[in-house]
C-alpha positions in Angstrom: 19.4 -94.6 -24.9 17.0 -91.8 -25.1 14.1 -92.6 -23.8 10.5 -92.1 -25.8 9.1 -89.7 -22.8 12.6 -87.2 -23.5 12.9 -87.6 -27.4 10.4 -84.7 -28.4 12.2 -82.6 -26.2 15.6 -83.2 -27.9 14.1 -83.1 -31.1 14.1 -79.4 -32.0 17.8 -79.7 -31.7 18.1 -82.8 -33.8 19.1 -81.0 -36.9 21.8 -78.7 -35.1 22.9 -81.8 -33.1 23.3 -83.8 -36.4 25.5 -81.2 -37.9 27.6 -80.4 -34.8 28.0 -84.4 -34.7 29.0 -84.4 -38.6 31.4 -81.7 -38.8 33.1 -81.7 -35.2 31.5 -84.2 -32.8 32.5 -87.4 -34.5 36.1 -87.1 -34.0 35.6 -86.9 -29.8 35.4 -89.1 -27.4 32.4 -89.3 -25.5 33.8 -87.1 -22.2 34.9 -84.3 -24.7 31.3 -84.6 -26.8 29.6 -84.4 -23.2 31.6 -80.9 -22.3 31.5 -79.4 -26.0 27.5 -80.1 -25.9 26.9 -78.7 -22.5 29.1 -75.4 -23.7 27.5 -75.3 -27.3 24.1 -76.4 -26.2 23.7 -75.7 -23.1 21.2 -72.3 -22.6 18.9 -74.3 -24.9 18.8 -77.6 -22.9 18.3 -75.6 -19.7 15.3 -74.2 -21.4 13.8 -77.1 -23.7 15.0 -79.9 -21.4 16.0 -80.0 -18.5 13.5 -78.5 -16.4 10.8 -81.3 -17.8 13.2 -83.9 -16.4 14.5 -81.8 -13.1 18.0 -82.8 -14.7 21.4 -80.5 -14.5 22.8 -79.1 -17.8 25.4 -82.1 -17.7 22.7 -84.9 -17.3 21.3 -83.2 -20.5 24.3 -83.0 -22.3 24.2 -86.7 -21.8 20.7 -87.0 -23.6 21.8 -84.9 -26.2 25.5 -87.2 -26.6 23.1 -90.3 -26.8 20.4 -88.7 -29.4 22.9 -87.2 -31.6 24.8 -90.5 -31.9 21.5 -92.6 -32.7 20.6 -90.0 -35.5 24.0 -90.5 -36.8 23.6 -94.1 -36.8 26.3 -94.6 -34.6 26.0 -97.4 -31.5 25.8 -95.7 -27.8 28.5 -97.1 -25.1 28.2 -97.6 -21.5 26.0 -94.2 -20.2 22.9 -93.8 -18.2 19.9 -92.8 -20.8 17.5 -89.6 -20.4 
């Protein structure tokens, strides 16, 4: 779960994280959609994330796995929330 305090910050990717999820995310499991988010996203979570959160690019891609799944209406497994 992403927490209230951290969901501004993912939300200026929430459109780009909605259409990664739609057209490629959605047939990954979650360690492959934490890697391909950390590659694809990961120079803008270092900027618009992280660093309010003192978390590593990985920790963000977490975030990012859990916000994308909750805009896609999908249920979140198992992993530490942002």
């Amino acid at each position: 779960m992403v927490t209230l305090k951290a969901r501004p910050y993912y939300a200026s990717m929430a459109d780009d994280l909605l259409a990664f999820y739609n057209t490629e995310g959605k047939y990954l499991n979650d360690m492959e959609l934490f890697i391909r988010i950390a590659k694809k996203f990961g120079d803008r979570m270092l900027i618009d994330v992280c660093p309010f959160f003192d978390l590593d690019q990985l920790e963000c891609a977490v975030g990012a796995v859990h916000f994308m799944k909750e805009l896609a209406g999908v249920e979140v497994h198992n992993c530490a929330g942002v």
